[in-house]
C-alpha angles and dihedrals in degrees: 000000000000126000084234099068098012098043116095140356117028086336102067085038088053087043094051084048095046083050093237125179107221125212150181095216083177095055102041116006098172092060091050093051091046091056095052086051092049087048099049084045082054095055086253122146113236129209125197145160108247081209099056091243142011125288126287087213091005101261122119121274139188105320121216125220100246098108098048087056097054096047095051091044100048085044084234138134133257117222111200119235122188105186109194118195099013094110086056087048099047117002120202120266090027125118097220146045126222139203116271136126120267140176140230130190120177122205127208115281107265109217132227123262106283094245121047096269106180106174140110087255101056086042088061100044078051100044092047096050093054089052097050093047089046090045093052105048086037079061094046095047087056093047087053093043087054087244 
């Protein structure tokens, strides 16, 4: 999780008992992304934003590739994930959370390269695939949802 949720208050004391790693991913990248990499060596599942951080209106936005190198290094599946209505229930840059529906769809995991590719190329063609699974269900889910 990021410092800026999980930093400080009940946050930072549900993060210690979830046992979440936080992390500044602005301010050191390399050490959060080494400690994704320590946790899926570990067996431990490991959330992240494709995007590097939540959205600014809720829609998706640019993904990065972390996600993609850290699945083709640590040999280990994404599951894709489309959230619809978090961003009503807890906007970025507010304190608190409020009560309101949201949805979630999962995809099938979608598995690494079969040998170890680990090339910008291959990040990409990753990286792409995730997005286009996570778009798509993210569409479906507002279709569903009447928005």
């Amino acid at each position: 999780g990021t410092s800026e949720i999980f930093g400080s208050g009940f946050m930072r004391v549900l993060a210690r008992s979830l046992r979440v790693v936080v992390v500044d991913p602005d301010a050191n990248l390399i050490s959060a992304m080494r400690a994704g990499a320590f946790g899926l060596r570990h067996g431990r599942i490991l959330m992240l934003y494709p995007e590097g951080q939540r959205s600014i209106d809720g829609r998706p936005t640019r993904f990065k590739k972390g996600a993609a190198i850290l699945s083709i290094h640590q040999r280990v599946p994404i599951v894709p994930v489309a959230i619809e209505g978090f961003h009503e229930a807890w906007p970025r840059g507010k304190r608190f959370q409020k009560f309101a529906p949201f949805r979630i769809k999962f995809s099938e995991p979608i598995y690494p390269p079969p040998e170890p590719e680990a090339s910008e190329i291959a990040y990409e063609k990753l990286t792409g695939e995730l997005k286009k699974r996570i778009v798509r269900m993210w569409e479906e889910l507002r279709r569903e949802n009447g928005t």
